[in-house]
C-alpha positions in Angstrom: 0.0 0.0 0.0 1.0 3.2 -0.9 0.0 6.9 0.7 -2.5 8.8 -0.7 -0.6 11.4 -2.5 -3.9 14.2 -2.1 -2.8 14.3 1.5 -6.9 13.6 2.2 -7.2 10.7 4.0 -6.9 11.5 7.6 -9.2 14.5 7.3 -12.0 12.6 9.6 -10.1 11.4 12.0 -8.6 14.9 12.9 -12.1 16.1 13.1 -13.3 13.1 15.8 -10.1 14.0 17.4 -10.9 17.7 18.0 -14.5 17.0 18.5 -13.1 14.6 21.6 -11.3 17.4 22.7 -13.5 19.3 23.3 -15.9 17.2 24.9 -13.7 16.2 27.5 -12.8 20.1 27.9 -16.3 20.7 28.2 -17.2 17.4 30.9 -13.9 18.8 33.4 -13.6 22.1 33.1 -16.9 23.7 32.0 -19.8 21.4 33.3 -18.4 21.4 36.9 -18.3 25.9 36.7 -21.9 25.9 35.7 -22.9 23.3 38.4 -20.9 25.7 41.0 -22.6 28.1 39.9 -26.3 27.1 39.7 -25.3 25.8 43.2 -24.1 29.9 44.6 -27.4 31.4 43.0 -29.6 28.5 44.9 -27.7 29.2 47.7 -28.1 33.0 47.4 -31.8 33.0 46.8 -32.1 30.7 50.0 -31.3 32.8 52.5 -33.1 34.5 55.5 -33.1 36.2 58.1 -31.0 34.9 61.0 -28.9 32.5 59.0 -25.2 33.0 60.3 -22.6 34.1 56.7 -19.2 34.5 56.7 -18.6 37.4 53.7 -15.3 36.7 51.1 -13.7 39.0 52.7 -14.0 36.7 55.9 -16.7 39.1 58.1 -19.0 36.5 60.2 -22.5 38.1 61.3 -26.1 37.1 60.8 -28.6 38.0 58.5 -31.2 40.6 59.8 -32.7 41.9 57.3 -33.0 40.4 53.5 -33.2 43.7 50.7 -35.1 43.9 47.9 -31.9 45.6 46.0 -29.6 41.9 46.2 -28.5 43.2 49.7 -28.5 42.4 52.8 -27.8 43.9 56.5 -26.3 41.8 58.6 -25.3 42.1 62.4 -22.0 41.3 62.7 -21.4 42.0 67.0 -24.4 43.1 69.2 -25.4 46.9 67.6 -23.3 46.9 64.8 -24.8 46.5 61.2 -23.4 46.2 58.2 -25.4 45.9 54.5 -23.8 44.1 52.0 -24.3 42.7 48.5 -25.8 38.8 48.2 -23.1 37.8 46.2 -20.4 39.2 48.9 -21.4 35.7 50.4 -19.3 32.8 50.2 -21.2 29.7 50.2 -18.1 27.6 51.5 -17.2 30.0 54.4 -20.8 29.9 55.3 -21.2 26.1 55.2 -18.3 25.6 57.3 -19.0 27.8 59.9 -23.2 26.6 60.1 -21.9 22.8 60.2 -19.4 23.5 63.6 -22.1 25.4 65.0 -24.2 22.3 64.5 -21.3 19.9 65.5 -21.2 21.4 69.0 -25.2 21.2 69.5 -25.1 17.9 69.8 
């Protein structure tokens, strides 16, 4: 057997090869970001008032007021309120700190 002088013949197999690529791209990097994020907005539109937060920038309080505007105020010592945007929240931070607090309740 000779090559195919035109040069044509792997033409569909690069194609299946990129189109692979691109999948997988899609199933590790891309899937698991959307899914993150569906998660945060969830997360977001779930809260209330007196959940406990800890902000990105690490502030602890709890929720005392939910805003019509995406913000909240939160209480972050006895007297002292701060208001804050809903996505200042970090859903981590927060889950952490809500599952100690449970931890030591029982």
């Amino acid at each position: 057997m000779t090559p195919d002088p035109s040069g044509q013949g792997g033409g569909t197999s690069t194609l299946i090869l990129m189109g692979l690529m691109i999948f997988v791209m899609w199933l590790f990097m891309i899937r698991p970001q959307a899914k993150k994020a569906k998660q945060q907005k969830q997360f977001i539109n779930d809260l209330q008032k007196g959940d406990k937060i800890v902000t990105i920038a690490g502030i602890h309080g709890t929720i005392q007021k939910v805003n019509d505007d995406d913000t909240l105020s939160i209480e972050t010592s006895p007297g002292s309120y701060i208001k804050i945007e809903k996505t200042a929240i970090s859903m981590e931070w927060t889950a952490n700190v809500n599952k100690s607090t449970a931890d030591t309740k029982k």
